[in-house]
N, C-alpha and C positions, 0 to 999 in steps of 0.2 A: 638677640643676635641679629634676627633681620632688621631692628631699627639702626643697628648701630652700622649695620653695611648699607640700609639707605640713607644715613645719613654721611658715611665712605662717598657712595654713587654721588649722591649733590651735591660736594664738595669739589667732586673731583671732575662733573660736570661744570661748574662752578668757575673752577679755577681753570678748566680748557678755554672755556668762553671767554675768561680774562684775557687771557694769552694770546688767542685769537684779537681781539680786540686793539690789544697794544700794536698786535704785528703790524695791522692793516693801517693805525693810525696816530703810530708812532712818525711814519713820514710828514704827517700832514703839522705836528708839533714843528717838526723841522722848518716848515715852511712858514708857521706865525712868527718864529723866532726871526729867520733871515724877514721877514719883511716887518720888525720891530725893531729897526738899526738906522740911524740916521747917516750911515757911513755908504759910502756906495756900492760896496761890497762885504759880503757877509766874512764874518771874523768872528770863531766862536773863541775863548768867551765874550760875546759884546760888551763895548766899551761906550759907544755913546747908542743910548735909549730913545725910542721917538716914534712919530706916527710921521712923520714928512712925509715917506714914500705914499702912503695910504691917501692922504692929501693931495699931493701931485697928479698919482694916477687917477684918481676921482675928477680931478680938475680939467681932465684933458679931454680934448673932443675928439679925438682919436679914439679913447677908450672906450666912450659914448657910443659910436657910430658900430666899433666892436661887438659890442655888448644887444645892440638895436639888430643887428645883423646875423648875429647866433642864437639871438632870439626868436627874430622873424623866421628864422628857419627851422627850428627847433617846435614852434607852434604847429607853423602850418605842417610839419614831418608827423606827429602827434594823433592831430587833428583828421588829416587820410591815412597814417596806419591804422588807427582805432577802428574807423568804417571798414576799411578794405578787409584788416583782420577780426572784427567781430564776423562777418559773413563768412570769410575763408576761414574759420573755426569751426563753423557750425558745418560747413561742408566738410571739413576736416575730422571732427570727431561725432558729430552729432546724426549725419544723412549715410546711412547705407546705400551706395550708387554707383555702378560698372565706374569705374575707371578709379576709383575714390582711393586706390594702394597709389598710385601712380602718380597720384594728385601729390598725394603724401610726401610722396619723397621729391617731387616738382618743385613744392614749396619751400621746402625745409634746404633748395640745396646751394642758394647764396650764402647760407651760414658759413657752409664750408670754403668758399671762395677765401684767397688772402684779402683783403681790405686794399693792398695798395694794388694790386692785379685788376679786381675788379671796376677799384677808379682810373687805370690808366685805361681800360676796354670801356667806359662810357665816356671817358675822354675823346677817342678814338671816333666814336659810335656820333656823337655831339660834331666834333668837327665834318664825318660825311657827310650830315643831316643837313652841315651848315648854320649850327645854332652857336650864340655866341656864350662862351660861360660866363653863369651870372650865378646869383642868390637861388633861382627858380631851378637852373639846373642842380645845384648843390640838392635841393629840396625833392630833385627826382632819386640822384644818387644816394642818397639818404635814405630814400624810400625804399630801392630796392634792396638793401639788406637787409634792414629793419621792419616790414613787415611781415618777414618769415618769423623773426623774434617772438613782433608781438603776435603774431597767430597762433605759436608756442604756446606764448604765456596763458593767453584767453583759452587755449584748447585744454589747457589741464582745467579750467573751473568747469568748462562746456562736456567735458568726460564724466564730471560727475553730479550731471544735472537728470534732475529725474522726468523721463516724458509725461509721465501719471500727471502731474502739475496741469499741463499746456491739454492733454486731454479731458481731466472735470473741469477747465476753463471754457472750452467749447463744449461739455454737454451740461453747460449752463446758461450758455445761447452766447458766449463771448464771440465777437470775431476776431480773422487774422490777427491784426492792425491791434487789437485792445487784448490779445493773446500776449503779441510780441510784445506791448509796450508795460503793461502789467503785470505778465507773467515772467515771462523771458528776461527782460533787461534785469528788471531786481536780481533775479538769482544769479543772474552773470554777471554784477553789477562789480563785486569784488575785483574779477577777475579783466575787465576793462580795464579798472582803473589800475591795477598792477600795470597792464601792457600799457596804457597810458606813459605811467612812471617810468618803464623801461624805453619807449620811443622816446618821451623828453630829453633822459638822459644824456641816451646812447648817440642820440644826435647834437644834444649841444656841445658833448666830450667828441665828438669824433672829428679825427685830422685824416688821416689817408684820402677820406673820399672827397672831404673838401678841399683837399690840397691838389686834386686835379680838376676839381667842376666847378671850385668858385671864381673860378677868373679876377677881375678885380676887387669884388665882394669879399674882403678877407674876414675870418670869424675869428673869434678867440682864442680854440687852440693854434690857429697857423699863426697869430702874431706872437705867442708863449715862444711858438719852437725858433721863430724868425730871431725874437732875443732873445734865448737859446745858443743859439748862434753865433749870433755878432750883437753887441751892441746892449749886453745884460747891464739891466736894472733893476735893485729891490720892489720894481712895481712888476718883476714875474711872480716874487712869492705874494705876492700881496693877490693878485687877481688867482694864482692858484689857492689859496687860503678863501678866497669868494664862493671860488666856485666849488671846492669840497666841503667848506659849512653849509653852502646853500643847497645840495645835491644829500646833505648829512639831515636838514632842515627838512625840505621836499619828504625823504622816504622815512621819516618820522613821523610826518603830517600824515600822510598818505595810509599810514598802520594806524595810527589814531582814530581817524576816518574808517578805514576799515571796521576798527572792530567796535567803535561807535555804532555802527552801522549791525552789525552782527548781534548785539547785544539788544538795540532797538527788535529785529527781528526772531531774537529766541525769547525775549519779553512781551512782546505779541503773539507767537505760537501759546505761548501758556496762558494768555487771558483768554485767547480760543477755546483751548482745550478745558 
């Protein structure tokens, strides 16, 4: 009786997760098909078949410069949330310290801001200062949402990290410095490269904030929405089909790596023990 209800349960877990699945990325089918039409405009059922658009758009130095641009930003966005939010984790979950409730909700409260709100007030904030928008300001703007994210993300692994560790490290003569970098980083090490994955994203998909901070420096989603707009060609589903396989690729690799990694380290525990 109870085999045949667990096998009920995993079925029916089974077939949620299908479904789930379709929902999320049945659109993104949508979008191979219109940009596998050599016609200018999508027409289901397709009538003539081809890669043209994919060729075209490749071929253009517009796309090039696009792509070199929401990249550029999307790294270096990455690359200082991780630091800023590995330490603001650790003060966030890990340090008992007066002010540390307060801190909490400090951080956590760009989340709540609207995204287009937020970009027209450092709009706003840029122009007092007299700074001109570029790539660099996108790359501030960008910042400050997304490092409450990734502090998030890093603060759930930094919650359930054990001090016992970081303590027989130093009454074995370890320092700080060989503390943090041997102890600490490894076990958090999951939990970075999560917020990693979420800064890259979050910043190469995001249009609000850089539809007010990048000034001339247009990224990818603002030229999707611009032909969108006015001026649609099968090379929007083609570069939207890029960049949800490659975002599909990324947080695939990224769990691979993961639990590569988990698997190295509970195989090690046991040749210890």
């Amino acid at each position: 009786m109870n085999s045949s209800a667990d096998r009920m349960r995993r079925a029916l877990i089974w077939a949620w997760t299908a479904a789930v699945i379709v929902f999320m990325y049945l659109p993104a089918l949508g979008l191979v098909l219109a940009s596998s039409t050599s016609s200018r405009y999508f027409i289901f059922p397709i009538t003539k078949w081809g890669f043209d658009w994919w060729q075209k758009t490749f071929a253009s130095l517009e796309i090039h410069q696009l792509f070199r641009t929401s990249l550029l930003i999307a790294a270096c966005v990455t690359v200082i949330a991780v630091v800023i939010a590995l330490f603001g984790a650790l003060a966030f979950a890990r340090y008992d310290w007066k002010g540390r409730s307060i801190y909490q909700k400090i951080v956590l409260l760009p989340i709540f801001f609207p995204q287009s709100v937020l970009g027209l007030a450092l709009l706003l904030w840029f122009n007092a200062l007299g700074f001109t928008m570029s790539w660099q300001t996108a790359v501030f703007a960008h910042l400050v949402w997304i490092i409450p994210v990734c502090t998030l993300v890093i603060s759930i692994q930094v919650y359930s990290f054990d001090p016992a560790l970081e303590e027989a490290a130093f009454d074995l003569g370890a320092t700080k410095w060989q503390v943090f970098r041997e102890v600490t980083l490894p076990v958090l090490f999951p939990g970075i490269f999560s917020g990693a994955l979420f800064a890259f994203l979050l910043s190469w998909g995001n249009f609000p904030l850089s539809l007010y901070t990048t000034g001339a420096d247009t990224t990818l989603p603002e030229y999707l929405y611009a032909k969108m707009i006015a001026g649609y060609t099968p090379g929007v589903p083609v570069l939207g089909t890029v960049s949800t396989l490659g975002a599909a690729v990324l947080l695939l690799l990224g769990y691979f790596i993961i639990v590569v990694l988990r698997r190295r380290r509970s195989a090690g525990s046991d040749e210890a023990a």
